[in-house]
DODO-848721 format. One record per residue: residue number from 0; residue in one letter; x, y, z of N, C-alpha, C, O, CB in turn. Coordinates in nm, 3 decimals. Glycine has a CB too. Example, Ala and Ser with C-alpha at 12.3 -4.5 7.8 and 13.67 -1.06 7.14 Angstrom:
<rs>
(0,A,(1.319,-0.569,0.780),(1.230,-0.450,0.780),(1.320,-0.330,0.780),(1.424,-0.332,0.846),(1.131,-0.447,0.905))
(1,S,(1.285,-0.225,0.708),(1.367,-0.106,0.714),(1.290,0.003,0.787),(1.341,0.114,0.804),(1.408,-0.060,0.572))
</rs>
This chain:
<rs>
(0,X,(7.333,12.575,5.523),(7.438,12.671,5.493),(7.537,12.605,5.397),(7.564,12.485,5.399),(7.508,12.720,5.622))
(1,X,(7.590,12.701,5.310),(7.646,12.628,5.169),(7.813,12.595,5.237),(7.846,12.647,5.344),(7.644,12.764,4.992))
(2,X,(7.872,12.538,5.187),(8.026,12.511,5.214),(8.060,12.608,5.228),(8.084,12.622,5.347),(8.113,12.451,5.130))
(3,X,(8.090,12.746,5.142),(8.144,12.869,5.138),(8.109,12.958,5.220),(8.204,13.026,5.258),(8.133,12.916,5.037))
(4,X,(8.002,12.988,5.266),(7.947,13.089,5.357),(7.981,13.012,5.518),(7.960,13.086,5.615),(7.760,13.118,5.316))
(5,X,(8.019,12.902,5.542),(8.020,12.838,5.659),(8.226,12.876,5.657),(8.294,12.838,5.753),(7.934,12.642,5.650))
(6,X,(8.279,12.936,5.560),(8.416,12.933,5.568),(8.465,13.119,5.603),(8.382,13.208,5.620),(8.476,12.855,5.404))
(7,X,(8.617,13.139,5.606),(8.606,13.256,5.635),(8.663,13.319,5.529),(8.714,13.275,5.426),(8.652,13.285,5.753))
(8,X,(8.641,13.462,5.582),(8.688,13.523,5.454),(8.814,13.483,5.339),(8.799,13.499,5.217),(8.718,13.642,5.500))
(9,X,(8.922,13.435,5.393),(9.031,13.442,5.352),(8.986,13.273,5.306),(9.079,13.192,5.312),(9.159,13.497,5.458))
(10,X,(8.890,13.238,5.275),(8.896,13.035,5.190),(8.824,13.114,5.128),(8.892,13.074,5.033),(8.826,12.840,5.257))
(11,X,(8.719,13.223,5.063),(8.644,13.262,4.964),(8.700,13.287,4.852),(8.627,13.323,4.758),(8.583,13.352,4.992))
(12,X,(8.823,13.277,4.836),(8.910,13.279,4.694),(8.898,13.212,4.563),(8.907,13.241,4.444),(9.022,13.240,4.718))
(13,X,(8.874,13.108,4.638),(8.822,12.975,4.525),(8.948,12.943,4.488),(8.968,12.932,4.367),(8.716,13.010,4.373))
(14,X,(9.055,12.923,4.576),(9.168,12.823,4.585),(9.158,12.712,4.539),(9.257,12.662,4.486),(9.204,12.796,4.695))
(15,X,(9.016,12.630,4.545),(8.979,12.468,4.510),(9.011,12.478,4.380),(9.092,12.395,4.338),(8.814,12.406,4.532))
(16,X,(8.957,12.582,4.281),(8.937,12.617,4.175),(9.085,12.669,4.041),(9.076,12.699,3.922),(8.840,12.716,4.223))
(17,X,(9.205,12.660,4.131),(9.297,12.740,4.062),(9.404,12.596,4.096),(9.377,12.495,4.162),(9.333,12.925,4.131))
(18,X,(9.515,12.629,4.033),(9.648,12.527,4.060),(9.697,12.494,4.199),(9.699,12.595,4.269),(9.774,12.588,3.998))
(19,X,(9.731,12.405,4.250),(9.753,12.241,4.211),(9.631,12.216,4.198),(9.614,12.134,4.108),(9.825,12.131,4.315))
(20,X,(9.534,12.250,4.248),(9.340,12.159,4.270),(9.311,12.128,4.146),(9.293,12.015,4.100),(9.176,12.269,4.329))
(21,X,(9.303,12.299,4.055),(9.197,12.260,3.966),(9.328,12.318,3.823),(9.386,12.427,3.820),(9.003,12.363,3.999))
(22,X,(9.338,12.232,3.748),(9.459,12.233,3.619),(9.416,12.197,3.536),(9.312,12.131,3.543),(9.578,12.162,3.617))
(23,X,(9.479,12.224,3.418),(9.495,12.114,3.272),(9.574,11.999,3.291),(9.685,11.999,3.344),(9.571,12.184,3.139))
(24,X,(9.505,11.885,3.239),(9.586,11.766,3.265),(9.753,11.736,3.186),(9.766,11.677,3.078),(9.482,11.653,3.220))
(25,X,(9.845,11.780,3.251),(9.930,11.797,3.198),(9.968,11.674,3.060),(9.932,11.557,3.067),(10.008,11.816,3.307))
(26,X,(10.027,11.716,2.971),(10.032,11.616,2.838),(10.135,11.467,2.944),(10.092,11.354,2.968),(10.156,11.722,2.650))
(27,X,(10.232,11.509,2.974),(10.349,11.424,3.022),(10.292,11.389,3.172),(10.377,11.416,3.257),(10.510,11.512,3.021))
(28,X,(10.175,11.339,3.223),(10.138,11.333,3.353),(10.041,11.207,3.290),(9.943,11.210,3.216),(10.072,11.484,3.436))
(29,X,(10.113,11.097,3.352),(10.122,10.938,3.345),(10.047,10.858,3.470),(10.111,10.785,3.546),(10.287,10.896,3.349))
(30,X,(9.929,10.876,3.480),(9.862,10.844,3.645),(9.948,10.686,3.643),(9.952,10.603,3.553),(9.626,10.830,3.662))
(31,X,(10.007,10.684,3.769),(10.017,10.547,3.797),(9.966,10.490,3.912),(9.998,10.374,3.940),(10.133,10.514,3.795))
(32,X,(9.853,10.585,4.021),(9.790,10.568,4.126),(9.656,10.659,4.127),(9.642,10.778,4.097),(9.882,10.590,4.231))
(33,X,(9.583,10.583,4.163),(9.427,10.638,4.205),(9.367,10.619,4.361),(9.344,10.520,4.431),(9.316,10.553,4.108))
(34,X,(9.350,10.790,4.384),(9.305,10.777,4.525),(9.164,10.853,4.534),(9.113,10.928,4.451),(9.420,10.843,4.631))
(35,X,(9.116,10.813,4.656),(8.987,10.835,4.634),(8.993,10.880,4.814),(9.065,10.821,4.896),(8.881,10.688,4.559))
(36,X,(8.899,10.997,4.848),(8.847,11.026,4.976),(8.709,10.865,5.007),(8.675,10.779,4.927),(8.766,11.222,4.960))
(37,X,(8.667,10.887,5.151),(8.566,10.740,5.160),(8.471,10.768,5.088),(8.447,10.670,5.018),(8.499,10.689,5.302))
(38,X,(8.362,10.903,5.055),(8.270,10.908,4.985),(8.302,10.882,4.815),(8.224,10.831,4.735),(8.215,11.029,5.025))
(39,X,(8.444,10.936,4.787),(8.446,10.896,4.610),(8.426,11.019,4.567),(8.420,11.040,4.446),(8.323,10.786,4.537))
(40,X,(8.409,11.134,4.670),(8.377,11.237,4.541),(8.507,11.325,4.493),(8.533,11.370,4.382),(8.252,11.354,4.588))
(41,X,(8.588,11.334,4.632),(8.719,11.340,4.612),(8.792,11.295,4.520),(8.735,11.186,4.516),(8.762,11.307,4.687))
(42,X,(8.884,11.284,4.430),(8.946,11.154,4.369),(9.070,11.223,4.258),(9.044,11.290,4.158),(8.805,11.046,4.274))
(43,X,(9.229,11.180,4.316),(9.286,11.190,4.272),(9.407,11.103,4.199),(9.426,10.991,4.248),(9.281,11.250,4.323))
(44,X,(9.480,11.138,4.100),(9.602,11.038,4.064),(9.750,11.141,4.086),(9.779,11.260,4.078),(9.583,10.973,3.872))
(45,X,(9.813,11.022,4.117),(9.938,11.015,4.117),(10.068,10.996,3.998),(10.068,10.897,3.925),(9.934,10.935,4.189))
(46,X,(10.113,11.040,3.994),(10.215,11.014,3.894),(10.357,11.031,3.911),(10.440,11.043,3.821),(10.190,11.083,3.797))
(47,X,(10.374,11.032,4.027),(10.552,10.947,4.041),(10.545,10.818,4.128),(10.466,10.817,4.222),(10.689,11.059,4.139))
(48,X,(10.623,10.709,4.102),(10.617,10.583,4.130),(10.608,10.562,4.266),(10.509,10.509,4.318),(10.715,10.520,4.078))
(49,X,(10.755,10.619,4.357),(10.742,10.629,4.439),(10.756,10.779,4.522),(10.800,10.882,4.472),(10.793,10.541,4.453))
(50,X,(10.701,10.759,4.675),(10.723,10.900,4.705),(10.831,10.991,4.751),(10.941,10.941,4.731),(10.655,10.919,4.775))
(51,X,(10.833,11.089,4.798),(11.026,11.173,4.804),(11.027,11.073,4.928),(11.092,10.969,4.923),(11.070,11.415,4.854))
(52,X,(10.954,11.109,5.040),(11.011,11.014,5.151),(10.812,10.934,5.215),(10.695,10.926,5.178),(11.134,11.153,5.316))
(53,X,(10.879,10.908,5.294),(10.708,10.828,5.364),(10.747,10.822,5.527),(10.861,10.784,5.554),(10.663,10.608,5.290))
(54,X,(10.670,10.852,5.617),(10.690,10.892,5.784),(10.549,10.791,5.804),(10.451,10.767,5.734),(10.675,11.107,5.848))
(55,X,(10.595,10.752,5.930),(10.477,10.715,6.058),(10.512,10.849,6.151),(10.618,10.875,6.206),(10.512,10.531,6.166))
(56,X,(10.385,10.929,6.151),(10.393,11.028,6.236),(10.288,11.014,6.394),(10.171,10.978,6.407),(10.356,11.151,6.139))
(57,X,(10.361,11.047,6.465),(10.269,11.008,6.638),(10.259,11.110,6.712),(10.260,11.085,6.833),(10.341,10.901,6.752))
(58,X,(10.247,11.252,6.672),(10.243,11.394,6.733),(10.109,11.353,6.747),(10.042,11.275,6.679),(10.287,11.543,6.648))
(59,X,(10.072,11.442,6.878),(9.932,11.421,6.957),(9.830,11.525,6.861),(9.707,11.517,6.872),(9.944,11.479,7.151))
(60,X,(9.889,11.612,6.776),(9.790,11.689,6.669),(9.758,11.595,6.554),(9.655,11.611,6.490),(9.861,11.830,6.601))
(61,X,(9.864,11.473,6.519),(9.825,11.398,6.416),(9.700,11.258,6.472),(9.623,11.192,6.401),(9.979,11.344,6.350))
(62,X,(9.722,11.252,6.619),(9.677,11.192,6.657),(9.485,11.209,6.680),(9.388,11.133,6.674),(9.768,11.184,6.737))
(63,X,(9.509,11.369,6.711),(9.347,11.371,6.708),(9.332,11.435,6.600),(9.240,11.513,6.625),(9.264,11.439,6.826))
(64,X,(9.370,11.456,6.477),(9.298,11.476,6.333),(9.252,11.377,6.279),(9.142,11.370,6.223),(9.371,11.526,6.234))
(65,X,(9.375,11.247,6.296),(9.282,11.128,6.219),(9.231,11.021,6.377),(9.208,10.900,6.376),(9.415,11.009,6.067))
(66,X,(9.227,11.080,6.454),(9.176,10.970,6.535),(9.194,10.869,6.535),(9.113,10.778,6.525),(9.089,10.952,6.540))
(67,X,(9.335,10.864,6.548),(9.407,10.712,6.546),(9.573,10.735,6.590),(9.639,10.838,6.573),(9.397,10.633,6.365))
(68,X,(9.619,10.600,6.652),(9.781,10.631,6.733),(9.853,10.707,6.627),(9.929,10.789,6.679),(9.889,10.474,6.779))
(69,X,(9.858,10.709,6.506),(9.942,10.744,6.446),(9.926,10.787,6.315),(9.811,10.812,6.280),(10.011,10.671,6.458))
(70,X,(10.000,10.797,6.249),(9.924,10.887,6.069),(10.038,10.807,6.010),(10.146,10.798,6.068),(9.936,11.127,6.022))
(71,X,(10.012,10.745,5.891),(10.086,10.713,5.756),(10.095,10.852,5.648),(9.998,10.905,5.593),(9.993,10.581,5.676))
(72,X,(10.229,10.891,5.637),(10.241,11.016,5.541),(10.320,10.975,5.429),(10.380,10.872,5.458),(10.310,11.145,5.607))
(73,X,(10.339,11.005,5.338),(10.409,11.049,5.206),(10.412,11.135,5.148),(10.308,11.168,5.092),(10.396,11.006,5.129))
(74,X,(10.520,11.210,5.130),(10.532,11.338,5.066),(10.558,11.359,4.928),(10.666,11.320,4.884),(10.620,11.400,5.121))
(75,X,(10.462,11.425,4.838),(10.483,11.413,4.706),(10.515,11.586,4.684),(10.481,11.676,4.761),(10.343,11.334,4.620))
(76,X,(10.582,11.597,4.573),(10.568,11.732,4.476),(10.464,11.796,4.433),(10.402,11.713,4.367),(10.614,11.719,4.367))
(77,X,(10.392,11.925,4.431),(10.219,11.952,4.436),(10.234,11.853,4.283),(10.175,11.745,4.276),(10.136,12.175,4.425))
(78,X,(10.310,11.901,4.178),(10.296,11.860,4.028),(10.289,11.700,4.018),(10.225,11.657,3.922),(10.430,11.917,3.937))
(79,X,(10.334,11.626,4.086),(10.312,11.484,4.108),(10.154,11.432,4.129),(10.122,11.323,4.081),(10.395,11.450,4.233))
(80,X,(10.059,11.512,4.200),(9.925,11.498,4.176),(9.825,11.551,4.097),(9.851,11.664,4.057),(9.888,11.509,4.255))
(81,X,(9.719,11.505,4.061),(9.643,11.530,3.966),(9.477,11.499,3.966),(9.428,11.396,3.922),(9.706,11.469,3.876))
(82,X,(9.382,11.641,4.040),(9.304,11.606,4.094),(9.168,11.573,4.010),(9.106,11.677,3.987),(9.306,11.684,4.182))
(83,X,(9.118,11.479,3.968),(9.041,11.440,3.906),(8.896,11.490,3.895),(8.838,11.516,3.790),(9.054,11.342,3.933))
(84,X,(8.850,11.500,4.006),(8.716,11.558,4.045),(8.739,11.569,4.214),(8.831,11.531,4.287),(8.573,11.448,3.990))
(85,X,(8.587,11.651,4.246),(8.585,11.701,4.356),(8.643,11.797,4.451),(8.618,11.816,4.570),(8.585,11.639,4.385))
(86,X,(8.744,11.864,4.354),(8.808,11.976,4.395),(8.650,12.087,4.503),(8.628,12.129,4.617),(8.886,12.057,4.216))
(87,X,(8.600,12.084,4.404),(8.509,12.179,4.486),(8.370,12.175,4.613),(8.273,12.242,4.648),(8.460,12.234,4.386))
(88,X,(8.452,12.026,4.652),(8.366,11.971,4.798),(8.517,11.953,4.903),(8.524,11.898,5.013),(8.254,11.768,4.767))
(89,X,(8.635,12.026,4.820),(8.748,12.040,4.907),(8.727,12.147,5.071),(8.640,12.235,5.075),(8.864,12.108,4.795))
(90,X,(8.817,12.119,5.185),(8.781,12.184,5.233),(8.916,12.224,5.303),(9.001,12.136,5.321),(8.671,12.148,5.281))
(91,X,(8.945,12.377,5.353),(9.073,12.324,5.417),(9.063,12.403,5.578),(8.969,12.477,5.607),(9.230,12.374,5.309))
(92,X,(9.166,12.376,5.662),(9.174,12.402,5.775),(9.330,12.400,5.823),(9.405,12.303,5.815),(9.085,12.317,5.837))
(93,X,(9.361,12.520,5.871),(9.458,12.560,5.949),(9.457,12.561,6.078),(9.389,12.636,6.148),(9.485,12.656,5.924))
(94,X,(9.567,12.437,6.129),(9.561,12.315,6.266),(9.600,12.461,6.364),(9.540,12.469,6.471),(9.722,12.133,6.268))
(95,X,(9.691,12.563,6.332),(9.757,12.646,6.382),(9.703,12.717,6.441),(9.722,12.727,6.562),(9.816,12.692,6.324))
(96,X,(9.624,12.784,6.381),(9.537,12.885,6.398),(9.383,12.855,6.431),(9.295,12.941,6.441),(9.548,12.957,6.283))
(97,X,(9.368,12.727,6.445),(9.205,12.644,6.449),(9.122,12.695,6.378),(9.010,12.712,6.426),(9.125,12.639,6.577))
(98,X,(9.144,12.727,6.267),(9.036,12.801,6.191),(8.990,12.709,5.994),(9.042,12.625,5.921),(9.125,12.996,6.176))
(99,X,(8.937,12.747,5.993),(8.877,12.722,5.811),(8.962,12.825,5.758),(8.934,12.939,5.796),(8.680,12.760,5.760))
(100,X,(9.089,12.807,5.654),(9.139,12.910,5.622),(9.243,12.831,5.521),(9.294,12.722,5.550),(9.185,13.000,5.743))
(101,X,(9.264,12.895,5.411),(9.355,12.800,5.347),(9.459,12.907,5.318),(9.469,12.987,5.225),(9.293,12.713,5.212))
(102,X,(9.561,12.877,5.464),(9.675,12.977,5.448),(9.750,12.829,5.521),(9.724,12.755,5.615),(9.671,13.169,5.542))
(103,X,(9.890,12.842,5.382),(10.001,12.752,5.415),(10.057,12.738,5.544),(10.076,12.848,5.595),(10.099,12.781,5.345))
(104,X,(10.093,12.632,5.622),(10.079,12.493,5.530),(9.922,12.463,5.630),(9.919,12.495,5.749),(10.252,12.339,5.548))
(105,X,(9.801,12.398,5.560),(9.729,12.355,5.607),(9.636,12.247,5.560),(9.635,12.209,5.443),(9.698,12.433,5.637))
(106,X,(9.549,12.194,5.663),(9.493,12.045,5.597),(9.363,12.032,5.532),(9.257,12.076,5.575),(9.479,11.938,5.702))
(107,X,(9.387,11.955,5.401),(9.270,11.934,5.317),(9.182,11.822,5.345),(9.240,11.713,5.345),(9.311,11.920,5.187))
(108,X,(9.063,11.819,5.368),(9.000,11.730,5.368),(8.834,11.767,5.283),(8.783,11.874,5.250),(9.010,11.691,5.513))
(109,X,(8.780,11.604,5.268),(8.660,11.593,5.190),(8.551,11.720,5.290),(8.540,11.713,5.412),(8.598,11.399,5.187))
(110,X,(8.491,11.816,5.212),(8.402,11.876,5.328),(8.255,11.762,5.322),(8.164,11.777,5.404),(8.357,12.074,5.287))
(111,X,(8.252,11.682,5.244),(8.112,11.578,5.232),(8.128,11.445,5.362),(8.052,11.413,5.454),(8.113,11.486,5.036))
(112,X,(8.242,11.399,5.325),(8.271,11.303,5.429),(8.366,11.288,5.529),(8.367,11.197,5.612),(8.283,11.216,5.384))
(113,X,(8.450,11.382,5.518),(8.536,11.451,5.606),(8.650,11.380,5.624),(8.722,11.408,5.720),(8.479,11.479,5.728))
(114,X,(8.686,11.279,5.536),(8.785,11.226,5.512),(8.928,11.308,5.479),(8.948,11.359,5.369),(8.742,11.153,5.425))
(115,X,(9.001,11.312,5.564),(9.152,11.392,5.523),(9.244,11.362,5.406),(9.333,11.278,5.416),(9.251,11.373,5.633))
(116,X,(9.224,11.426,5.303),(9.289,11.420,5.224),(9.431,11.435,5.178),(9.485,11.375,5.085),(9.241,11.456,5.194))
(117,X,(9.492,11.545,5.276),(9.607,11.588,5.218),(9.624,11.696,5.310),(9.539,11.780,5.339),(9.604,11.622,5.066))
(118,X,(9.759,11.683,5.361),(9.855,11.862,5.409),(9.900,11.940,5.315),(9.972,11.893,5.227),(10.006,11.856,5.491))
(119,X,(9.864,12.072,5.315),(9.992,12.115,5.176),(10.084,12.243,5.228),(10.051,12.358,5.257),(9.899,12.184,4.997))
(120,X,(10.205,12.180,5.229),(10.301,12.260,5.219),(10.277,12.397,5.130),(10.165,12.434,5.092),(10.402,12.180,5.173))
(121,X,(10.398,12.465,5.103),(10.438,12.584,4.983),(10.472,12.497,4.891),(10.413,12.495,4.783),(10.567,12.701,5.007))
(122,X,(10.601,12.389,4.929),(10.587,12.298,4.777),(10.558,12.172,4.785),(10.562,12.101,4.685),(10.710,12.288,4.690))
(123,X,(10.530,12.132,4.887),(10.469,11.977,4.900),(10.329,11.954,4.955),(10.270,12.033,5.028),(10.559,11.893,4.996))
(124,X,(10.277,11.826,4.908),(10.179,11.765,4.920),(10.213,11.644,5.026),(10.285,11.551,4.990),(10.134,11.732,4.788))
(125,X,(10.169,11.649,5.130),(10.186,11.537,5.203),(10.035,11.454,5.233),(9.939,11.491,5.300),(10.261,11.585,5.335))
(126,X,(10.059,11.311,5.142),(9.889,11.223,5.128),(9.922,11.120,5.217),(10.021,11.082,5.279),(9.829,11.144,4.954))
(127,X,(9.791,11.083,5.200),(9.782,10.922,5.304),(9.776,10.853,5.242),(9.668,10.844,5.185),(9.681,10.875,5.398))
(128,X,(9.849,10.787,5.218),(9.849,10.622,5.143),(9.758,10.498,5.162),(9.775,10.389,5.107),(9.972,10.555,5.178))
(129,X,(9.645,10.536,5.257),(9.549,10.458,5.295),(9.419,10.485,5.182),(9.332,10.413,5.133),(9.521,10.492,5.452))
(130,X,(9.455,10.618,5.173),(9.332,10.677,5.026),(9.360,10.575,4.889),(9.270,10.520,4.825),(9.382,10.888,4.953))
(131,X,(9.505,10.564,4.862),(9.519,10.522,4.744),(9.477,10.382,4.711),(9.489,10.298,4.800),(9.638,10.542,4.716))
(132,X,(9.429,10.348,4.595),(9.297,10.186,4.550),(9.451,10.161,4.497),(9.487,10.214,4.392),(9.095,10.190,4.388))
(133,X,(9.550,10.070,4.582),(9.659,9.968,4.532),(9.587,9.883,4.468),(9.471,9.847,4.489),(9.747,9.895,4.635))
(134,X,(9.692,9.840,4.355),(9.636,9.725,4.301),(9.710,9.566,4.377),(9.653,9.462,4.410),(9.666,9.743,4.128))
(135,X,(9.850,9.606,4.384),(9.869,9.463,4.498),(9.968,9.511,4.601),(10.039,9.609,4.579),(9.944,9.302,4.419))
(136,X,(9.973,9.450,4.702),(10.114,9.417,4.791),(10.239,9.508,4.724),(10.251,9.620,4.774),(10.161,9.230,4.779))
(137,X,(10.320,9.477,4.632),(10.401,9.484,4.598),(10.385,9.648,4.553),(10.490,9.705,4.582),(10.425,9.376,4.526))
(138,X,(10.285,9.741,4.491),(10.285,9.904,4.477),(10.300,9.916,4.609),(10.411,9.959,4.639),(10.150,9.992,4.411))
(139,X,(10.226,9.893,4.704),(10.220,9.898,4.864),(10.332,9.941,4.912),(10.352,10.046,4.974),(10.195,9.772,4.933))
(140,X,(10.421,9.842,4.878),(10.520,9.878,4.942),(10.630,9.963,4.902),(10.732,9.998,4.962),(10.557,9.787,4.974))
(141,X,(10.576,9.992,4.765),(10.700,10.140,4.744),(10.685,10.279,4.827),(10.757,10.378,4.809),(10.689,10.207,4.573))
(142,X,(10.570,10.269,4.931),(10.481,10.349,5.005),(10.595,10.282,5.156),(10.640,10.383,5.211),(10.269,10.304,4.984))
(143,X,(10.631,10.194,5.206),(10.679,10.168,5.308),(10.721,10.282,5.390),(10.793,10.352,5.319),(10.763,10.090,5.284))
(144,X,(10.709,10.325,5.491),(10.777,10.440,5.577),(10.926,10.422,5.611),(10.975,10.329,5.674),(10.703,10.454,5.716))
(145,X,(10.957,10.475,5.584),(11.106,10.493,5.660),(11.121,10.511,5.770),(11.222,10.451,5.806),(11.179,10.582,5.630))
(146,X,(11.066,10.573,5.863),(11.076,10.617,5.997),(10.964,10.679,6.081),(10.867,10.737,6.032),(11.169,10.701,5.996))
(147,X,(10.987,10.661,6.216),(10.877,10.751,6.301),(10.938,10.833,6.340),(11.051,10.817,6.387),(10.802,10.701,6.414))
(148,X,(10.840,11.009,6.325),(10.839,11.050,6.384),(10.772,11.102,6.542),(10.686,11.028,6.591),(10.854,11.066,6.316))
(149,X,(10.808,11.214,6.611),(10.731,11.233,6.710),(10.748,11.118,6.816),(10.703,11.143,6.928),(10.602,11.249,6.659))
(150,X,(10.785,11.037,6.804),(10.762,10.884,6.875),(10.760,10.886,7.011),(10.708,10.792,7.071),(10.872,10.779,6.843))
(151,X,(10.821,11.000,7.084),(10.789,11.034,7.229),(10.656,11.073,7.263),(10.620,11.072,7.381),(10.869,11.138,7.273))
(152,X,(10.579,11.107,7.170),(10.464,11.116,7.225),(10.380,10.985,7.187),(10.258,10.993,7.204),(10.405,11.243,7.185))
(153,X,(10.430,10.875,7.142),(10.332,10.768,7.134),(10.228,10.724,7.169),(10.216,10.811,7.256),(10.356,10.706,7.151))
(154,X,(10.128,10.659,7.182),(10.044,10.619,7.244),(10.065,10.448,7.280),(10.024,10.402,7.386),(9.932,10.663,7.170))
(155,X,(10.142,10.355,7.166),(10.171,10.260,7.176),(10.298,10.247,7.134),(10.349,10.353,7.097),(10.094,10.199,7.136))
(156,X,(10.387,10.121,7.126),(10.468,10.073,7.104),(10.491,10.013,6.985),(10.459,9.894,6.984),(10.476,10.025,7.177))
(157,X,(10.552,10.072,6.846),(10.548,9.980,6.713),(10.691,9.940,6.731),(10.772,10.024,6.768),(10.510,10.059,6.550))
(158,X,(10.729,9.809,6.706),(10.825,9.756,6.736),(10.874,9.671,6.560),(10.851,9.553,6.532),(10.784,9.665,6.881))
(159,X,(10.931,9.753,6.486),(10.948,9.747,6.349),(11.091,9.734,6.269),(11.123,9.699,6.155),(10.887,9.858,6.310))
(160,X,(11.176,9.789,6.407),(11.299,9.774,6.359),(11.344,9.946,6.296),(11.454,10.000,6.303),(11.291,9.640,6.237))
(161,X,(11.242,9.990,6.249),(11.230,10.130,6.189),(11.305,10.244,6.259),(11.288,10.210,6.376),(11.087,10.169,6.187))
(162,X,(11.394,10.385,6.265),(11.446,10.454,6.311),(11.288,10.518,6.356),(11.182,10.529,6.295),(11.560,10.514,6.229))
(163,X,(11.335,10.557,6.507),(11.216,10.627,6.572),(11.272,10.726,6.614),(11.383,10.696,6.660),(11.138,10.564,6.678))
(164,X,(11.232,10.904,6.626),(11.295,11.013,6.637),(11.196,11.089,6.749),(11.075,11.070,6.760),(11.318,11.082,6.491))
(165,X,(11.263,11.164,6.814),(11.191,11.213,6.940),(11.109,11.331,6.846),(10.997,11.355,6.890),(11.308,11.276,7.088))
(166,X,(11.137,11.386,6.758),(11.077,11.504,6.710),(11.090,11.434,6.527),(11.077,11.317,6.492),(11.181,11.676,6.766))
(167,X,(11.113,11.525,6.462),(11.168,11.521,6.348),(11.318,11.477,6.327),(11.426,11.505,6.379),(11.148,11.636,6.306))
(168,X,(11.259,11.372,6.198),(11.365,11.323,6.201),(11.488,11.425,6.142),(11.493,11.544,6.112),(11.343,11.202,6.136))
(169,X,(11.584,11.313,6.140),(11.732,11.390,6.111),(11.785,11.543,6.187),(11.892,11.604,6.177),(11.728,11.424,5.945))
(170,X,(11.675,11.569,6.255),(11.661,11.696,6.327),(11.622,11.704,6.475),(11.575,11.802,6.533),(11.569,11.768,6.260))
(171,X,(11.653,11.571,6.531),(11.617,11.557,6.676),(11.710,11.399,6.732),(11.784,11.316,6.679),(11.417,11.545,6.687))
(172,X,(11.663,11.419,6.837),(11.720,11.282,6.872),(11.677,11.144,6.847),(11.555,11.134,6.853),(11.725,11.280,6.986))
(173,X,(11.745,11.020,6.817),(11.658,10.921,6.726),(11.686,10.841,6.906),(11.786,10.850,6.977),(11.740,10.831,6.520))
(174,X,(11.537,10.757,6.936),(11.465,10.727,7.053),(11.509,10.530,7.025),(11.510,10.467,6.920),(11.261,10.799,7.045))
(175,X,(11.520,10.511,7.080),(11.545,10.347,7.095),(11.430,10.296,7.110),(11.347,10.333,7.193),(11.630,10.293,7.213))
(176,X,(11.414,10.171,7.000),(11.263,10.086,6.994),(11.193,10.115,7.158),(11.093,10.179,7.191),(11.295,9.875,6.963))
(177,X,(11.273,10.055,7.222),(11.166,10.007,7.382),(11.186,10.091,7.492),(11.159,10.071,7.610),(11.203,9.848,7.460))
(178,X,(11.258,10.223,7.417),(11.262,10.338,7.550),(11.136,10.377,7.582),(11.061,10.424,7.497),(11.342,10.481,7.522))
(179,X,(11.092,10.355,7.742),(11.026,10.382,7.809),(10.931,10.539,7.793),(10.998,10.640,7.814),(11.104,10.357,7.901))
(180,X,(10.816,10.556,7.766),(10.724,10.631,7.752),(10.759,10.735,7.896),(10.798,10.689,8.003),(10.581,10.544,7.738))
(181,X,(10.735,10.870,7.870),(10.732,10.959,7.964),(10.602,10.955,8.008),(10.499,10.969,7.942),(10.776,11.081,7.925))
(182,X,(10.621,10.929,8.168),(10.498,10.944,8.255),(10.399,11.066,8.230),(10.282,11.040,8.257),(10.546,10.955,8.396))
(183,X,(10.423,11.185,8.188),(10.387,11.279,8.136),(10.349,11.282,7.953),(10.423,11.237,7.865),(10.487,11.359,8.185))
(184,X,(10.239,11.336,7.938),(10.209,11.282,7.830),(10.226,11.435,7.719),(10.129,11.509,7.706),(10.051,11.199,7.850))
(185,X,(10.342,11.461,7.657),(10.391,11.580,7.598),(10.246,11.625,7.430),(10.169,11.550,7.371),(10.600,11.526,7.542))
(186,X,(10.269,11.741,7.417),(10.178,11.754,7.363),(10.213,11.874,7.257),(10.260,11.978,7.304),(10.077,11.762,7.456))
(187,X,(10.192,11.865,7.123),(10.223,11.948,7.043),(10.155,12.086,7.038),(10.189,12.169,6.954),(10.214,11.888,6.941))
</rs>
């Protein structure tokens, strides 16, 4: 069964195919980062230096999408990326609604290797910085997170010095490094 017929009505648009996915390479669009899904067929650039902000997120939905304690995010502008190829082995899914559906905001990933590519907002792109081929240490760290969110639902303890927020930040209560985990395990 082809990618498209396995999706539902409302991804048959060919969204992959139209703006931010599929563009003219803008004249003034300066790649200064290359990211790639694990298979490679994915593969996009970047072109602002650094990102608006960068989160360690620990919500128990971020937790079982990438199957791991926590998610590295950065939030870019859609126009800040620039998708090179593979737009059309894109796949997307709405966490909300559990469905194949590319109605805002929902998550992009490789449909070949299933590598998560990207959330997209209405106007943001939120990527993983684990996709992007750094060239050293030092790009790395213009990627640094600022803060955790979610952090009450942890699974472990990152002890970083970093502001940790019970929900969203600036918009919830900020949680003290070694406050004690709720015996109850809260769930998004």
């Amino acid at each position: 069964m082809s990618q498209l017929q396995s999706e539902s009505p409302s991804q048959t648009s060919n969204w992959r195919l139209a703006p931010p996915y599929k563009r003219p390479r803008p004249s003034d669009f300066d790649p200064l980062y290359k990211a790639t899904c694990h298979c490679g067929r994915v593969q996009y650039e970047i072109g602002r230096e650094k990102p608006l902000n960068t989160k360690y997120c620990h919500c128990t939905s971020c937790q079982t999408m990438h199957g791991a304690p926590f998610q590295w995010a950065a939030i870019f502008e859609k126009d800040d990326l620039f998708f090179v190829s593979g737009q059309e082995d894109l796949v997307a899914y709405n966490s909300t609604k559990k469905e194949l559906s590319h109605e805002l905001p929902t998550k992009i990933s490789c449909g070949y290797c299933r590598a998560p590519i990207l959330d997209e907002g209405r106007n943001m792109f939120l990527i993983f910085p684990t996709l992007i081929k750094f060239k050293d240490r030092k790009e790395q760290e213009k990627f640094q997170p600022a803060c955790h969110i979610f952090y009450q639902q942890r699974v472990l303890d990152v002890k970083d010095g970093k502001p940790k927020w019970r929900k969203l930040d600036e918009q919830s209560e900020e949680m003290q490094e070694d406050e004690e985990l709720s015996p109850d395990i809260p769930h998004t």
